[in-house]
C-alpha angles and dihedrals in degrees: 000000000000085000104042086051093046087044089055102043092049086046095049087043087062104040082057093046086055091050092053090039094055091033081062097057102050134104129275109234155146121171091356127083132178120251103176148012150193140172095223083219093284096299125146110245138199125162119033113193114184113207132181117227123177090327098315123112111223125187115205117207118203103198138205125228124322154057142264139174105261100210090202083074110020089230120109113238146217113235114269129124132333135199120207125186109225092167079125109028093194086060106032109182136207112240105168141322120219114217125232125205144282105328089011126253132150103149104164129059134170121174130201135178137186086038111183094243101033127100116271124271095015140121129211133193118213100195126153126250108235101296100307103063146037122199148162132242135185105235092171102150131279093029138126096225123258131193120251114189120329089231087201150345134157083092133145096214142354135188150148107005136185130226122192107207098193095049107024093226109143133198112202124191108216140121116252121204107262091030113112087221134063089217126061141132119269104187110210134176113226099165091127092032092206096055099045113194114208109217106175151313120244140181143170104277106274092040091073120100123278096017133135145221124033123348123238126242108288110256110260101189141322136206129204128215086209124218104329100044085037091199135115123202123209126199111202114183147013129223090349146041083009114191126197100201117192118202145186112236107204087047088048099054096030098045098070085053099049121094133305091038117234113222095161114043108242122194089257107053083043083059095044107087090036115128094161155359138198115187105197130221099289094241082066138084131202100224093151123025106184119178126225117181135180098023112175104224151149112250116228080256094065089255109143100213141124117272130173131223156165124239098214106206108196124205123251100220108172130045109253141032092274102110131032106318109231112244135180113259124210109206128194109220096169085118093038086194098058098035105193124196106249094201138291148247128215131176119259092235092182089058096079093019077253096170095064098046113092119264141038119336120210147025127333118158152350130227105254100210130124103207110148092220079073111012113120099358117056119034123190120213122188106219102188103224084023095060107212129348126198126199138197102225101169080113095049086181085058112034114180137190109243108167131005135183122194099193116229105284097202085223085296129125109270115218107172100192117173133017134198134144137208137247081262096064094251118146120218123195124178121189130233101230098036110286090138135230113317118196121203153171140213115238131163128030085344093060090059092063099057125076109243086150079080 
């Protein structure tokens, strides 16, 4: 009896031992669950793009620093770009990997198919080489990838770049030689992607060559509203001396080409396609500038009008709650010239007892598509050590947090590092030190507030 007893209470002591040791390695979540995995072969990863080609849903998977063995060759590689079939999220699968260069790095990625200029029924990737390059590669299915054209290299710096697919027009984030910053903006046309057009190079005034005096926040991205909304939005900065800069596209694009023709940037022709500028609080940064005009909204003085704005995502630079913690920023750019802060969101570290957890605390990016299942009314934030954060921001005075999801950390650091979704619905978060590609889904109170009806 002794025995039997003794028997019971070790094997109940162990089976309770096995249900806090897995408790301890699930998922944080609450109208969010998760729909697909994988592990993106160890690799860090930073930018996911999803992209529908021919039916089939592809993510592509722009990666930090490293190397892994890629099973599908047998060769260990160094960190590039990989392309993941989530056709089925549930059973993602591994199509290539395309390698970077020495020491690995390919962070940013943009896909476009269906280009004016490009041969019909193919798809093409723009992602930058480490810091010193930008190309092209043909990624149409099956492949295997080829490059295209490199578009340019010798360069100081990239990052987050935009690509618009119905134009070709292209803003790439990189540091040209001469420049004062590592991070401008170099305008291509890739239109026809083998054949890439420079248009122009362009900064904020002080970058250019040959100015004085102090040098304005590096670029960090920008994203273009394209023709009919005939605006670009640029992001300086990241956790400090942030800048919102609102400019004109077709000024943009036409006023390097007008007479006198202007072959060295001047204050002046920097200023010219200016419509507005937002200079943050100077402990914040503009990683993520993400338009949202014609919001129907109430004022704060009970007026029912459209207004436009600018969610402002900051980066979360240092582990802890000791400095300025990054927040996301909703600014209201109805009167481009006098930009006002809306209002602004911030984590509830205390929550989840955040600022004691390893690893970066605070914002760092939002997804940046324009899905209506999402646009204007649910907004993702990717919060490092927080995993991923969705808003409601239909009340874009009064944003609020209505579903989260802080991915099994295998007793590991969790560093969610990028968002986006798909015309789906689907939510992809990567993480920054190797935690793979998790694939999810809203359910409860937070799915109500999307538009799957679209």
């Amino acid at each position: 009896m002794r025995l039997s007893l003794l028997h019971n209470g070790l094997l109940a002591a162990c089976l309770i031992g096995v249900f806090a040791a897995d408790a301890a390695q699930l998922p944080e979540a609450r109208d969010m669950t998760q729909a697909g995995f994988h592990d993106l072969q160890g690799r860090g990863a930073y930018q996911p793009v999803i992209h529908e080609q021919n039916g089939r849903w592809v993510a592509y998977i722009g990666h930090h620093q490293g190397s892994a063995l890629n099973p599908l060759t047998g060769v260990r590689e160094d960190n590039g770009t990989s392309l993941i079939d989530v056709t089925d999220p549930a059973q993602p699968k591994f199509l290539h990997h395309i390698p970077g260069g020495p020491g690995g790095e390919a962070q940013m990625v943009r896909v476009c198919s269906g280009l004016p200029h490009a041969a019909r029924g193919r798809s093409y990737l723009l992602r930058t080489l480490g810091h010193s390059a930008h190309e092209v590669w043909d990624v149409t299915l099956p492949g295997p990838p080829q490059r295209v054209a490199v578009v340019a290299d010798g360069l100081r710096g990239t990052h987050k770049n935009w690509w618009e697919c119905d134009t070709g027009i292209a803003y790439l984030v990189s540091g040209v030689p001469g420049w004062r910053t590592s991070r401008m903006t170099q305008i291509f046309d890739l239109s026809d992607p083998a054949k890439p057009l420079h248009v122009r190079d362009y900064g904020l005034p002080g970058q250019e060559p040959g100015a004085s005096g102090s040098v304005p926040t590096g670029l960090h991205g920008p994203i273009s509203t394209g023709p009919a909304g005939n605006r670009v939005y640029f992001g300086h900065g990241t956790s400090s001396g942030g800048i919102l800069q609102i400019v004109d596209r077709e000024k943009l694009l036409k006023g390097a080409k007008t007479p006198p023709q202007i072959t060295t940037p001047t204050r002046a022709s920097l200023l010219q396609p200016q419509a507005g500028r937002f200079d943050l609080d100077a402990d914040y940064g503009a990683h993520t500038v993400f338009p949202l005009p014609g919001m129907a909204v109430t004022t704060p003085e009970g007026l029912r009008m459209k207004k436009d704005f600018v969610a402002v995502t900051n980066e979360a630079l240092s582990d802890g709650c000791g400095s300025a913690q990054q927040k996301v920023w909703f600014i209201d750019v109805t009167e481009e010239a006098k930009p006002r802060v809306a209002s602004s969101w911030a984590l509830d570290a205390k929550s989840g007892d955040y600022c004691n957890r390893a690893g970066r605390i605070g914002a760092h990016s939002s997804n940046e598509s324009f899905t209506p299942i999402y646009y204007r009314r649910i907004l993702f934030i990717a919060h490092f050590n927080a995993g991923v954060r969705a808003l409601d921001i239909r009340d874009p005075y009064k944003p609020r947090e209505i579903a989260y999801f802080v991915p099994d950390s295998g007793g590991r650091t969790v560093t969610t590092n990028n968002v986006e979704v798909d015309d789906r619905g689907y939510i992809y978060i990567v993480d920054r030190h190797g935690l793979g590609l998790h694939i999810l889904r809203l359910t409860g109170a937070a799915r109500q507030v999307a538009n799957f009806s679209n």
